[in-house]
Predicted model as a PDB file, atoms N, CA, C, CB and O in Angstrom, pLDDT in the B-factor column:
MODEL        1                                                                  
ATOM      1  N   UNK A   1       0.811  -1.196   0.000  1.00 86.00           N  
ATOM      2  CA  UNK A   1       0.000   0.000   0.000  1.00 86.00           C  
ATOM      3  C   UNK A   1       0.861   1.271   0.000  1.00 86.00           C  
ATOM      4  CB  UNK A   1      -0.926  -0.008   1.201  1.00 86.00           C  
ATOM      5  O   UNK A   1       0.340   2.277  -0.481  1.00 86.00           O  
ATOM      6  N   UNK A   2       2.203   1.363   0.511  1.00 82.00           N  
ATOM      7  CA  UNK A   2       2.849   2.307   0.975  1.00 82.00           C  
ATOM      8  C   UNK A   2       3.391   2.864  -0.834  1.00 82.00           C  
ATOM      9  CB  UNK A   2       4.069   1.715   2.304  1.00 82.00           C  
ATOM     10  O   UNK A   2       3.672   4.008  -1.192  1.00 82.00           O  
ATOM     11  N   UNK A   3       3.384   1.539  -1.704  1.00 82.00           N  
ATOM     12  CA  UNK A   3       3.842   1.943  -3.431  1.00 82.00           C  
ATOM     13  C   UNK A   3       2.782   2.091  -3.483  1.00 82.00           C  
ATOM     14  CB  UNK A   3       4.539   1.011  -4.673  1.00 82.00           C  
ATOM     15  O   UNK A   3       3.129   0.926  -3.293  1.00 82.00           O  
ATOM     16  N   UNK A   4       1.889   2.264  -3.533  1.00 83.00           N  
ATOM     17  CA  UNK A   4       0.309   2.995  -4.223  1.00 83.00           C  
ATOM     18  C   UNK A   4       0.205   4.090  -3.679  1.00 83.00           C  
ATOM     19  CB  UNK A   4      -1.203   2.276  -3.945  1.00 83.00           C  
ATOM     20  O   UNK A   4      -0.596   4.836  -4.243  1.00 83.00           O  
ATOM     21  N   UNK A   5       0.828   4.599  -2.566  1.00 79.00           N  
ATOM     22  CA  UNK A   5       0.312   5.995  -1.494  1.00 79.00           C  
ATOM     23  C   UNK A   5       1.119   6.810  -2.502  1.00 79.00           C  
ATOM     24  CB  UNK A   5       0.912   6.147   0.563  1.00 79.00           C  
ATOM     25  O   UNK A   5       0.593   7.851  -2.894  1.00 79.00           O  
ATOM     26  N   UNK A   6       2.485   6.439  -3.043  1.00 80.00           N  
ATOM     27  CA  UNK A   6       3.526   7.317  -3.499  1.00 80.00           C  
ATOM     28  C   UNK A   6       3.029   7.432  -4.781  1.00 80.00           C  
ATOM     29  CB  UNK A   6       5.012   6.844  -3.390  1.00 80.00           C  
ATOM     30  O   UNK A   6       3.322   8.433  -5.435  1.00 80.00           O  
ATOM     31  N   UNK A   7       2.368   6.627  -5.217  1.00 76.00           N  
ATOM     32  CA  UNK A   7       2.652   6.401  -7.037  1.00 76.00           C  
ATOM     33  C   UNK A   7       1.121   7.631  -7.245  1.00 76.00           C  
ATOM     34  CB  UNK A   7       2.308   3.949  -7.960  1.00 76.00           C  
ATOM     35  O   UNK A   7       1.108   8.685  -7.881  1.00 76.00           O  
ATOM     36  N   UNK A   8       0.185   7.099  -6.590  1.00 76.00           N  
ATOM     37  CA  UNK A   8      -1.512   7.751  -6.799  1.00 76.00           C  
ATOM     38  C   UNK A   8      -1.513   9.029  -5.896  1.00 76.00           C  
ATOM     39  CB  UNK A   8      -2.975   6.537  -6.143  1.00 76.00           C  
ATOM     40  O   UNK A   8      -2.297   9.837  -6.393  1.00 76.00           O  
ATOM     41  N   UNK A   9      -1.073   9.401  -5.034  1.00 76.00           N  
ATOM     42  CA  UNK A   9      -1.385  10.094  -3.858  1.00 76.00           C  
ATOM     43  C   UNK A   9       0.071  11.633  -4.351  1.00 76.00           C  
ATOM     44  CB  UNK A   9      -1.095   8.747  -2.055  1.00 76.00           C  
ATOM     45  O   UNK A   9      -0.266  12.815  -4.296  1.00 76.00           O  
ATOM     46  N   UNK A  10       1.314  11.273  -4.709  1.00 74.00           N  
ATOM     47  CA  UNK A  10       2.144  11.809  -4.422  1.00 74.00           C  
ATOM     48  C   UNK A  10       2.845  12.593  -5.541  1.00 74.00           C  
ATOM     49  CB  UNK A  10       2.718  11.031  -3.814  1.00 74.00           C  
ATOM     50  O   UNK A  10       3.312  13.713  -5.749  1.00 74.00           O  
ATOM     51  N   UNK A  11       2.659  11.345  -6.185  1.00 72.00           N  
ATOM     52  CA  UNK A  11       2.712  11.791  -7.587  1.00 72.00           C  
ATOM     53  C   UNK A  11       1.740  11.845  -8.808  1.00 72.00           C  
ATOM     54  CB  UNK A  11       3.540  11.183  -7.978  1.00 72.00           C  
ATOM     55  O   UNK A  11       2.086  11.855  -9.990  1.00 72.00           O  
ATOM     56  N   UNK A  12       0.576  11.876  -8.364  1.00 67.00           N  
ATOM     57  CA  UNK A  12      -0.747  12.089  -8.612  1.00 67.00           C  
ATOM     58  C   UNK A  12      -0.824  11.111 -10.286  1.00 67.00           C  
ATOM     59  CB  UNK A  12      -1.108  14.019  -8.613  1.00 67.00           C  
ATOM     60  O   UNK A  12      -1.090  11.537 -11.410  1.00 67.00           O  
ATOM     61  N   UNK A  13      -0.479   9.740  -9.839  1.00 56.00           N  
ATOM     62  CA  UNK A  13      -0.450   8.767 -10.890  1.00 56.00           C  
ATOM     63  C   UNK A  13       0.683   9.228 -11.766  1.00 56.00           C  
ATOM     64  CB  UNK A  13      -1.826   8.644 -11.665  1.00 56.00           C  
ATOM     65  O   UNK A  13       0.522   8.262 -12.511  1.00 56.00           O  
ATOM     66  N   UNK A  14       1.567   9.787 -12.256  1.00 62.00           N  
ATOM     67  CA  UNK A  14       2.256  10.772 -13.252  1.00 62.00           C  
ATOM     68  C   UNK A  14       3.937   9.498 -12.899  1.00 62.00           C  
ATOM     69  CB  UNK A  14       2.275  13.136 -12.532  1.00 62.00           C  
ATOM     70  O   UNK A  14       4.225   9.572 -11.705  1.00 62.00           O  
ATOM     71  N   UNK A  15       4.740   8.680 -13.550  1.00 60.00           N  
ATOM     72  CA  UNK A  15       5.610   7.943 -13.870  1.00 60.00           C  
ATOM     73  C   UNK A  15       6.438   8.844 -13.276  1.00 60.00           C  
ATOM     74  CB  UNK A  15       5.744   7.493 -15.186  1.00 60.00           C  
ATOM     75  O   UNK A  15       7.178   8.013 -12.749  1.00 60.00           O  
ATOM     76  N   UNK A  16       6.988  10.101 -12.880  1.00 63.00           N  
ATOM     77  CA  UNK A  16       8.045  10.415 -12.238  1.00 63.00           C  
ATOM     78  C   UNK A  16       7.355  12.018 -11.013  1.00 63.00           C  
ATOM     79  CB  UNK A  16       9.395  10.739 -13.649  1.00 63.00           C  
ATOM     80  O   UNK A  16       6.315  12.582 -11.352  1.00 63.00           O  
ATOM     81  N   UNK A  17       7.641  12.194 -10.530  1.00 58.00           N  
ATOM     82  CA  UNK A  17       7.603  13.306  -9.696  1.00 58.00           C  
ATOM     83  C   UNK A  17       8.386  14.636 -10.241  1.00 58.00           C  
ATOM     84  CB  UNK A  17       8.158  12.850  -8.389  1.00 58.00           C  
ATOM     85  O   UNK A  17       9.536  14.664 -10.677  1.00 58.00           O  
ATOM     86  N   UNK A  18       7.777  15.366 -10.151  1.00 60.00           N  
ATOM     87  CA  UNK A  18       8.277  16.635 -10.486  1.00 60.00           C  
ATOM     88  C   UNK A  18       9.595  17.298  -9.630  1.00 60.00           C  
ATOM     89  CB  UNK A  18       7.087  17.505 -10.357  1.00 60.00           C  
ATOM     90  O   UNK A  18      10.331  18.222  -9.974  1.00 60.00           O  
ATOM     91  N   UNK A  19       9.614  16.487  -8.397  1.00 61.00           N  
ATOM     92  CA  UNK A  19      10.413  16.918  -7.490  1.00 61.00           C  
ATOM     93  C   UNK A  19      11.568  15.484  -7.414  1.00 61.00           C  
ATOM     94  CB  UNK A  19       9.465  17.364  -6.058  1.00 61.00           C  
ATOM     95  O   UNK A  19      12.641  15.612  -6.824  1.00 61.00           O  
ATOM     96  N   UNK A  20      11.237  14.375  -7.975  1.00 61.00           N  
ATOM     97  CA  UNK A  20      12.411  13.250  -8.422  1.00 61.00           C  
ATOM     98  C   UNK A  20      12.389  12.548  -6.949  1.00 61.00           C  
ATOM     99  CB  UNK A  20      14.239  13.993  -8.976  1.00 61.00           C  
ATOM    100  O   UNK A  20      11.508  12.292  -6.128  1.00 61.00           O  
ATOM    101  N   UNK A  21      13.857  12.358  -7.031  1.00 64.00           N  
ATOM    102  CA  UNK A  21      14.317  11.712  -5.626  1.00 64.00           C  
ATOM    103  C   UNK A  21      14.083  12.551  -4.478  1.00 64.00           C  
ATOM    104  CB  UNK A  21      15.822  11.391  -5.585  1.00 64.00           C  
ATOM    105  O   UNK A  21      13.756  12.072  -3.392  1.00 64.00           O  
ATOM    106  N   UNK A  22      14.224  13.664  -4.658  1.00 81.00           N  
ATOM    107  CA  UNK A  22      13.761  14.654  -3.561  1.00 81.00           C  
ATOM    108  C   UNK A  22      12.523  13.948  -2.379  1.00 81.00           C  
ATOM    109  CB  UNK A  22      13.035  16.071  -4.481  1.00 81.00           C  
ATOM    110  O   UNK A  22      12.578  13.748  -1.165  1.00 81.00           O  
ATOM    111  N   UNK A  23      11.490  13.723  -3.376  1.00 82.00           N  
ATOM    112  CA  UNK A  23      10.090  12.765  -2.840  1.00 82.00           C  
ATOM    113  C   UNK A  23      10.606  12.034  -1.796  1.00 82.00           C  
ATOM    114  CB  UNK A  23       9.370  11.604  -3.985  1.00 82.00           C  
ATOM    115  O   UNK A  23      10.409  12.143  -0.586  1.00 82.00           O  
ATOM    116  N   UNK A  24      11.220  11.354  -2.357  1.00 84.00           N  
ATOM    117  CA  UNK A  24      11.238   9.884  -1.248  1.00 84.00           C  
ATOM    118  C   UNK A  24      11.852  10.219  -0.295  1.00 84.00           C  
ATOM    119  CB  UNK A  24      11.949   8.482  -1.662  1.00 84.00           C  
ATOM    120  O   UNK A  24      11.579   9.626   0.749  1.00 84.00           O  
ATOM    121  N   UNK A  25      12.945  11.318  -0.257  1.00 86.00           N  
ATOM    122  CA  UNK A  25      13.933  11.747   1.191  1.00 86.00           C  
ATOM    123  C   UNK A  25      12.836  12.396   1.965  1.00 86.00           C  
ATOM    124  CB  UNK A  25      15.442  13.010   0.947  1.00 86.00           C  
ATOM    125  O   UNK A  25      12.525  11.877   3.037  1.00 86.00           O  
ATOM    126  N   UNK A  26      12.258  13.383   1.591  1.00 87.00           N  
ATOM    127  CA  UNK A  26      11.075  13.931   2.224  1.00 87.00           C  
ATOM    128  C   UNK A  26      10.005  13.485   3.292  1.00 87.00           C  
ATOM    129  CB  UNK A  26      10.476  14.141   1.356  1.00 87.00           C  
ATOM    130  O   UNK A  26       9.751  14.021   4.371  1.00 87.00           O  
ATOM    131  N   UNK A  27       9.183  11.847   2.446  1.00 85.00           N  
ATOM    132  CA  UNK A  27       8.816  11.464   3.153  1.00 85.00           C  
ATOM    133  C   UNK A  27       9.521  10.505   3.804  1.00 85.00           C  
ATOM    134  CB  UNK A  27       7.976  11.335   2.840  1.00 85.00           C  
ATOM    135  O   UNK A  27       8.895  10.327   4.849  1.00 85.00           O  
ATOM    136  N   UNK A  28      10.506   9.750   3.788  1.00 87.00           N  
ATOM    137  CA  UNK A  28      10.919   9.335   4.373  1.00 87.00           C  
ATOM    138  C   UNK A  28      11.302   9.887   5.758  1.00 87.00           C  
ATOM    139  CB  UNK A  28      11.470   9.003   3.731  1.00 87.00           C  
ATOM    140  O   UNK A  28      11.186   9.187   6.764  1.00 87.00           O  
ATOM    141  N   UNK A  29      11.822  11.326   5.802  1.00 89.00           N  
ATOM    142  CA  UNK A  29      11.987  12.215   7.081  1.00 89.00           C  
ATOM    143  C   UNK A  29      10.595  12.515   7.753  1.00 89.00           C  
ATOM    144  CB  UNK A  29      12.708  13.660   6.695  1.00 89.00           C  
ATOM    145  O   UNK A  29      10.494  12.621   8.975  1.00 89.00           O  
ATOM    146  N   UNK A  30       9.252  12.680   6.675  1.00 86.00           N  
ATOM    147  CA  UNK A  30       8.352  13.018   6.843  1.00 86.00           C  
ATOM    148  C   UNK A  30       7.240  11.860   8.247  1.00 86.00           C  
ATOM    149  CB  UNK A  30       8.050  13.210   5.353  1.00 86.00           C  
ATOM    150  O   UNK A  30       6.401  12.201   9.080  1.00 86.00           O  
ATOM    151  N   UNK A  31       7.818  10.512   7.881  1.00 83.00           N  
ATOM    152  CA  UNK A  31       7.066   9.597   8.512  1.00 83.00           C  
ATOM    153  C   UNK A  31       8.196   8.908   9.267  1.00 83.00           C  
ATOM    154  CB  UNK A  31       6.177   8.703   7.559  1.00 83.00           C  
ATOM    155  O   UNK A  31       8.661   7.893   8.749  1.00 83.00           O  
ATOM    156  N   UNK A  32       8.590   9.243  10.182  1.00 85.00           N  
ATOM    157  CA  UNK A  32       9.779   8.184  10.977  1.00 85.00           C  
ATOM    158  C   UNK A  32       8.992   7.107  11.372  1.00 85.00           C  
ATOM    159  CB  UNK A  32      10.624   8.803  12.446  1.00 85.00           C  
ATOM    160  O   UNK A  32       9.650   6.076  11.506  1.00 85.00           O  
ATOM    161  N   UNK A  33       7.401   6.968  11.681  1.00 85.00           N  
ATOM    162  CA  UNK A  33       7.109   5.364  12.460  1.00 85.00           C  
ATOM    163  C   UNK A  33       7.423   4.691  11.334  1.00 85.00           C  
ATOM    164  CB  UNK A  33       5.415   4.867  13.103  1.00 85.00           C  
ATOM    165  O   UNK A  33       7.748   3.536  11.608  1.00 85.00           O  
ATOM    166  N   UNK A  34       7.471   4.999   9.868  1.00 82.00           N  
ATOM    167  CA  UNK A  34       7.823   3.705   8.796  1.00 82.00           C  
ATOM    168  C   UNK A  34       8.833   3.050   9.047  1.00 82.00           C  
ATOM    169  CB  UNK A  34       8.075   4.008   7.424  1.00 82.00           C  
ATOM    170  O   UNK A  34       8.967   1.868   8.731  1.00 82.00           O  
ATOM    171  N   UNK A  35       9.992   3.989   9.874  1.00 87.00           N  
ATOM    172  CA  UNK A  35      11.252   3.571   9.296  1.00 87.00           C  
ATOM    173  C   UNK A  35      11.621   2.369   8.373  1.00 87.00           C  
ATOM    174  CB  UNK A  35      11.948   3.431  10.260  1.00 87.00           C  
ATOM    175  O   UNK A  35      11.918   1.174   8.370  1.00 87.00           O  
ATOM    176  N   UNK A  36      11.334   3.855   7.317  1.00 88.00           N  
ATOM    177  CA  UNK A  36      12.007   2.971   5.994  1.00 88.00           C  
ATOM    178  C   UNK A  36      12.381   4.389   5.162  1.00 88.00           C  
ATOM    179  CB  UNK A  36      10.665   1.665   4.944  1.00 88.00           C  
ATOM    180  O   UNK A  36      11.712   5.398   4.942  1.00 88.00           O  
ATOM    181  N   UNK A  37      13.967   3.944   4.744  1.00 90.00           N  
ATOM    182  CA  UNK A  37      14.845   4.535   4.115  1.00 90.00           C  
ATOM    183  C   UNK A  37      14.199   4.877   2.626  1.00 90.00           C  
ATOM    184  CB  UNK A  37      16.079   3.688   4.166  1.00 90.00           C  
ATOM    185  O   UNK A  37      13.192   4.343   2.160  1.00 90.00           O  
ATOM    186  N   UNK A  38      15.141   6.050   1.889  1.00 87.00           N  
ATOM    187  CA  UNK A  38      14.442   6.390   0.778  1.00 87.00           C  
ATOM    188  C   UNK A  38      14.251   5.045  -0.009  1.00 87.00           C  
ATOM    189  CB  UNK A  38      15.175   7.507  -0.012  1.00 87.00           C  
ATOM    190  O   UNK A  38      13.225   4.478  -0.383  1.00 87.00           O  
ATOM    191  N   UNK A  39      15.272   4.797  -0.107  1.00 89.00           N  
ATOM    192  CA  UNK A  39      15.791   3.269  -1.005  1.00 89.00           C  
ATOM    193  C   UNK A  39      14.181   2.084  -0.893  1.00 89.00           C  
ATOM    194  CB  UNK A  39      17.677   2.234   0.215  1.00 89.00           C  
ATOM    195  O   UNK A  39      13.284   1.772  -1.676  1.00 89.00           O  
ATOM    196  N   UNK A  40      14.484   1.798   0.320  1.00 90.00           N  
ATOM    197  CA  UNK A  40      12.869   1.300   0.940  1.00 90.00           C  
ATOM    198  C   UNK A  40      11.638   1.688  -0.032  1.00 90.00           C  
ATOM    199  CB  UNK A  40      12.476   2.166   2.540  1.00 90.00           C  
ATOM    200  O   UNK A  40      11.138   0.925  -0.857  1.00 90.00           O  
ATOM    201  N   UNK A  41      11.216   3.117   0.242  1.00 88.00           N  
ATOM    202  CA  UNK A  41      10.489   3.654  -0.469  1.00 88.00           C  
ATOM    203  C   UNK A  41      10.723   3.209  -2.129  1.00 88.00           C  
ATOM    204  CB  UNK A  41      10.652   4.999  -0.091  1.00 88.00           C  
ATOM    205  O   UNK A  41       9.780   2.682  -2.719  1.00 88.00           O  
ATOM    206  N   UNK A  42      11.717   3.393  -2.674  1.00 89.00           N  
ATOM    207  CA  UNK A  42      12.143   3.422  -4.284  1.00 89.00           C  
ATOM    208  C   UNK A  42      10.963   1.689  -4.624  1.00 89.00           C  
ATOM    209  CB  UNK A  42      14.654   3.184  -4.604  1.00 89.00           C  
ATOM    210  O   UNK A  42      10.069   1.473  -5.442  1.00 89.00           O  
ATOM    211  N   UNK A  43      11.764   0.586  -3.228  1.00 91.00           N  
ATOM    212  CA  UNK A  43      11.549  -0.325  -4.178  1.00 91.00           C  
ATOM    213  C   UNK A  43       9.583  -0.556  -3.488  1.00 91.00           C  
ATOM    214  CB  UNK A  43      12.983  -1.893  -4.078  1.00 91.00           C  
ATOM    215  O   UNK A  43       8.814  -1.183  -4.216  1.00 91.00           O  
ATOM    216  N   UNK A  44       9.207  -0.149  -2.515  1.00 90.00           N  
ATOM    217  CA  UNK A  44       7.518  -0.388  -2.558  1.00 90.00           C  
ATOM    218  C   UNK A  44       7.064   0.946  -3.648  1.00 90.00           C  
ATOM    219  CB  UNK A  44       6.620  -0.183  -0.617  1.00 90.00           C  
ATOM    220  O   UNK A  44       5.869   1.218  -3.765  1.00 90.00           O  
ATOM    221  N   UNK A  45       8.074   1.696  -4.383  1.00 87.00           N  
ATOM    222  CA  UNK A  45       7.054   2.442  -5.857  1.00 87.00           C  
ATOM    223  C   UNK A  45       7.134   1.415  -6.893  1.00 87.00           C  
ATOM    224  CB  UNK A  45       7.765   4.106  -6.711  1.00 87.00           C  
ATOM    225  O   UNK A  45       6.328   1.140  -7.782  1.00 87.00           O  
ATOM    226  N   UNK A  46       8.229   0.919  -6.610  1.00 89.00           N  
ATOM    227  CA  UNK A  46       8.489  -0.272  -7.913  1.00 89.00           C  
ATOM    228  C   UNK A  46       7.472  -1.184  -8.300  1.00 89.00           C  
ATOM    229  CB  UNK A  46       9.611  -1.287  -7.599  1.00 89.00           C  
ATOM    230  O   UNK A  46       6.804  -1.358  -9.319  1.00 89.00           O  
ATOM    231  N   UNK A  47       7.562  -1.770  -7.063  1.00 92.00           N  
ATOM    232  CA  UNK A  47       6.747  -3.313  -6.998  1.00 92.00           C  
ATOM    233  C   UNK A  47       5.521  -2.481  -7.006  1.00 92.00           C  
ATOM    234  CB  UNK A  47       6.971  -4.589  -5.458  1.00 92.00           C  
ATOM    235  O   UNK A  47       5.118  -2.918  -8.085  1.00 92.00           O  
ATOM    236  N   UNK A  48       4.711  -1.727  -6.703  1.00 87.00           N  
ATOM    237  CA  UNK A  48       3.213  -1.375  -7.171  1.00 87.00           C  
ATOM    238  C   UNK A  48       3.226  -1.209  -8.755  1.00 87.00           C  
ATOM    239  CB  UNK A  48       2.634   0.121  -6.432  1.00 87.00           C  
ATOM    240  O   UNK A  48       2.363  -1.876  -9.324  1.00 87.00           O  
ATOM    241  N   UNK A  49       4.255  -0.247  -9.769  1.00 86.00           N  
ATOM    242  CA  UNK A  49       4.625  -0.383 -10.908  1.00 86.00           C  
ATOM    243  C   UNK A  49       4.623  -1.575 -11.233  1.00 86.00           C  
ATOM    244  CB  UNK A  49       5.601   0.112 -11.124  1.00 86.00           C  
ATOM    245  O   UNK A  49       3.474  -2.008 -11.317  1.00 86.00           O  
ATOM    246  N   UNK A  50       5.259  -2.175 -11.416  1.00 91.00           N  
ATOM    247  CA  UNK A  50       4.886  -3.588 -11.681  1.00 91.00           C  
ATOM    248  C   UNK A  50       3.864  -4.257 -11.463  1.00 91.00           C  
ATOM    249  CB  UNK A  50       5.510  -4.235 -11.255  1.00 91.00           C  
ATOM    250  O   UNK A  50       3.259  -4.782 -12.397  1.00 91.00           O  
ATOM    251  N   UNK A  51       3.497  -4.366 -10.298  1.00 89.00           N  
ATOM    252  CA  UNK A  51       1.983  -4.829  -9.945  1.00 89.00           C  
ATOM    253  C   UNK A  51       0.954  -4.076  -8.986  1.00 89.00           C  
ATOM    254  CB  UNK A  51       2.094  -6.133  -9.322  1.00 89.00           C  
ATOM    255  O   UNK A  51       1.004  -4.188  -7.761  1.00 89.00           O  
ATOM    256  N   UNK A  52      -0.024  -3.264  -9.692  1.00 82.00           N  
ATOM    257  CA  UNK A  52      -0.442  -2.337  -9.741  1.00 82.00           C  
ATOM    258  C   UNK A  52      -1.631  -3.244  -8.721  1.00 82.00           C  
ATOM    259  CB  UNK A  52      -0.562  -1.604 -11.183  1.00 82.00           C  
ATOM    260  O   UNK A  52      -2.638  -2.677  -8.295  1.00 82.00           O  
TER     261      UNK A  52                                                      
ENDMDL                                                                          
END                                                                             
Protein backbone atom coordinates (compact mmCIF):
# COMPACT_ATOMS: atom_id res chain seq x y z
CA UNK A 1 0.00 0.00 0.00
CA UNK A 2 2.85 2.31 0.97
CA UNK A 3 3.84 1.94 -3.43
CA UNK A 4 0.31 3.00 -4.22
CA UNK A 5 0.31 6.00 -1.49
CA UNK A 6 3.53 7.32 -3.50
CA UNK A 7 2.65 6.40 -7.04
CA UNK A 8 -1.51 7.75 -6.80
CA UNK A 9 -1.38 10.09 -3.86
CA UNK A 10 2.14 11.81 -4.42
CA UNK A 11 2.71 11.79 -7.59
CA UNK A 12 -0.75 12.09 -8.61
CA UNK A 13 -0.45 8.77 -10.89
CA UNK A 14 2.26 10.77 -13.25
CA UNK A 15 5.61 7.94 -13.87
CA UNK A 16 8.05 10.41 -12.24
CA UNK A 17 7.60 13.31 -9.70
CA UNK A 18 8.28 16.64 -10.49
CA UNK A 19 10.41 16.92 -7.49
CA UNK A 20 12.41 13.25 -8.42
CA UNK A 21 14.32 11.71 -5.63
CA UNK A 22 13.76 14.65 -3.56
CA UNK A 23 10.09 12.77 -2.84
CA UNK A 24 11.24 9.88 -1.25
CA UNK A 25 13.93 11.75 1.19
CA UNK A 26 11.08 13.93 2.22
CA UNK A 27 8.82 11.46 3.15
CA UNK A 28 10.92 9.33 4.37
CA UNK A 29 11.99 12.22 7.08
CA UNK A 30 8.35 13.02 6.84
CA UNK A 31 7.07 9.60 8.51
CA UNK A 32 9.78 8.18 10.98
CA UNK A 33 7.11 5.36 12.46
CA UNK A 34 7.82 3.71 8.80
CA UNK A 35 11.25 3.57 9.30
CA UNK A 36 12.01 2.97 5.99
CA UNK A 37 14.84 4.54 4.11
CA UNK A 38 14.44 6.39 0.78
CA UNK A 39 15.79 3.27 -1.01
CA UNK A 40 12.87 1.30 0.94
CA UNK A 41 10.49 3.65 -0.47
CA UNK A 42 12.14 3.42 -4.28
CA UNK A 43 11.55 -0.33 -4.18
CA UNK A 44 7.52 -0.39 -2.56
CA UNK A 45 7.05 2.44 -5.86
CA UNK A 46 8.49 -0.27 -7.91
CA UNK A 47 6.75 -3.31 -7.00
CA UNK A 48 3.21 -1.38 -7.17
CA UNK A 49 4.62 -0.38 -10.91
CA UNK A 50 4.89 -3.59 -11.68
CA UNK A 51 1.98 -4.83 -9.95
CA UNK A 52 -0.44 -2.34 -9.74
Amino acid sequence: MIGCYIVEYEQKGVDRAKCGAQLLEQISKELPALKLSATNLRVCRQFYQYYP
